[in-house]
C-alpha positions as CSV (number, residue, x, y, z in Angstrom):
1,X,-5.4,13.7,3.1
2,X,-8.7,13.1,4.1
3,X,-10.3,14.9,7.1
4,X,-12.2,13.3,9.6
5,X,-15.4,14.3,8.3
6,X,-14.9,12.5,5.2
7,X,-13.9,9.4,7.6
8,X,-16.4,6.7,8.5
9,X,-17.3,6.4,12.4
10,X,-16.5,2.5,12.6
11,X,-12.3,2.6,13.1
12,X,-12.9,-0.9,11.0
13,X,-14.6,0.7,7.9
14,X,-12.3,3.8,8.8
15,X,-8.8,1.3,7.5
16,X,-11.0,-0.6,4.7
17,X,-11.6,2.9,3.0
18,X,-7.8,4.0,3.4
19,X,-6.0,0.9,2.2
20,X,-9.2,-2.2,1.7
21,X,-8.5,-3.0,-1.6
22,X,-6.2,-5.6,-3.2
23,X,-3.5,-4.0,-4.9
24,X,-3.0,-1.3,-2.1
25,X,-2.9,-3.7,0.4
26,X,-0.2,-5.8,-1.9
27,X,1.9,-2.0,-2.3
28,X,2.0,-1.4,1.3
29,X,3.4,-5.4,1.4
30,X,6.1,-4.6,-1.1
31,X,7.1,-0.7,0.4
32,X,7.4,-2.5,3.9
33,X,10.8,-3.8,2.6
34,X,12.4,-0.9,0.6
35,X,11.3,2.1,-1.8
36,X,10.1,0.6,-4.8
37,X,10.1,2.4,-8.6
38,X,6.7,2.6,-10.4
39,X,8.4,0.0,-13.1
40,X,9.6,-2.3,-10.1
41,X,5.8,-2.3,-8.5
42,X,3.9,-2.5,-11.7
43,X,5.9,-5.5,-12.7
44,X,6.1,-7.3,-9.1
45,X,2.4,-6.9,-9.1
46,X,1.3,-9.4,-11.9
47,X,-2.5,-8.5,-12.9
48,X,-2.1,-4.6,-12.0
49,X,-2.7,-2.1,-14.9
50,X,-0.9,0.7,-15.3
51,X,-4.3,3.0,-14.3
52,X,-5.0,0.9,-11.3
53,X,-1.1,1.3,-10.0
54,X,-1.6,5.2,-10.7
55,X,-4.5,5.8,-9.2
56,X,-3.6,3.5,-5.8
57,X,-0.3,5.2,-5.7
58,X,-2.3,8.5,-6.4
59,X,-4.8,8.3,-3.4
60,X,-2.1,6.5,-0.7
61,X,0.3,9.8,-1.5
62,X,-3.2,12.6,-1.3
63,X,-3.8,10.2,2.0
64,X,-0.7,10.3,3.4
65,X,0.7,6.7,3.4
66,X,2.8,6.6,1.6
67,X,5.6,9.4,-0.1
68,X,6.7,9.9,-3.8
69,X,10.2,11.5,-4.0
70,X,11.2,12.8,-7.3
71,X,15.3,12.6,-8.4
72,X,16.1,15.4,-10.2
73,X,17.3,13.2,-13.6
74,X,17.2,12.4,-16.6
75,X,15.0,10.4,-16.8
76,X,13.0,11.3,-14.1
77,X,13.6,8.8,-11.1
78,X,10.8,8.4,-8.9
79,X,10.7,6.5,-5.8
80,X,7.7,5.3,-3.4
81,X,8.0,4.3,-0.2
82,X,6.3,4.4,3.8
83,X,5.3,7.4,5.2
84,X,5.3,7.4,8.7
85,X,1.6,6.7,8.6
86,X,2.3,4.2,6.1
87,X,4.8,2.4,8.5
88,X,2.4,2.3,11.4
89,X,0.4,-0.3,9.1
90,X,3.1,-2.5,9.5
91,X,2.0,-4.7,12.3
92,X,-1.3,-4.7,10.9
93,X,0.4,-6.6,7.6
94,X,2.1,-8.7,9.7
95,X,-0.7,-10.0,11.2
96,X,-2.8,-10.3,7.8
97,X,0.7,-12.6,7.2
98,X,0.7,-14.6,10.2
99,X,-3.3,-15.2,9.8
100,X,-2.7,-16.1,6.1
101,X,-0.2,-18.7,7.2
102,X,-2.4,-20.0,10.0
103,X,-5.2,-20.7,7.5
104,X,-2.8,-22.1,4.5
105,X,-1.6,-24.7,7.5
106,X,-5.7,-25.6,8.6
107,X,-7.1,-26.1,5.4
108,X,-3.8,-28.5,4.1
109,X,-5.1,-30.7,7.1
């Protein structure tokens, strides 16, 4: 997790570093409903390589956003999901999804 230090002053730039880029943003959207397999995400997310889904996945866990639990079986069954950080974002997606609507709806007319 990072420390506060390592944080930027602005609370704004503070959220872009922790979760400003496309395909973290798009995992949070898909966790907000239910753990999701690596398989399940990587294949959901059309565009993502498997690198890019590791390493987001990677840095949300070490940031403490999300939580990876391990199934002891074989195979191995990994899940991801919200950590209780992770689910304080979600009015902050909901409002990136009411926005989103508001602007598909103005720019139609």
């Amino acid at each position: 997790m990072k420390t506060k230090k390592g944080l930027p002053e602005c609370p704004v730039a503070t959220t872009v570093a922790l979760v400003g880029t496309k395909w973290k943003l798009l995992i949070l959207r898909n966790l907000q409903n239910r753990p999701w397999r690596f398989n399940e995400l990587q294949k959901n997310l059309e565009g993502i390589s498997q690198k890019v889904l590791t390493e987001s996945l990677r840095q949300m866990e070490a940031d403490g956003i999300i939580t990876r639990t391990v199934f002891p079986e074989v195979p191995p069954h990994v899940e991801y999901a919200l950590s209780e950080i992770g689910e304080s974002m979600r009015p902050v997606l909901d409002s990136m999804s009411e926005w989103g609507n508001k602007y598909k709806k103005i720019i139609k007319e």
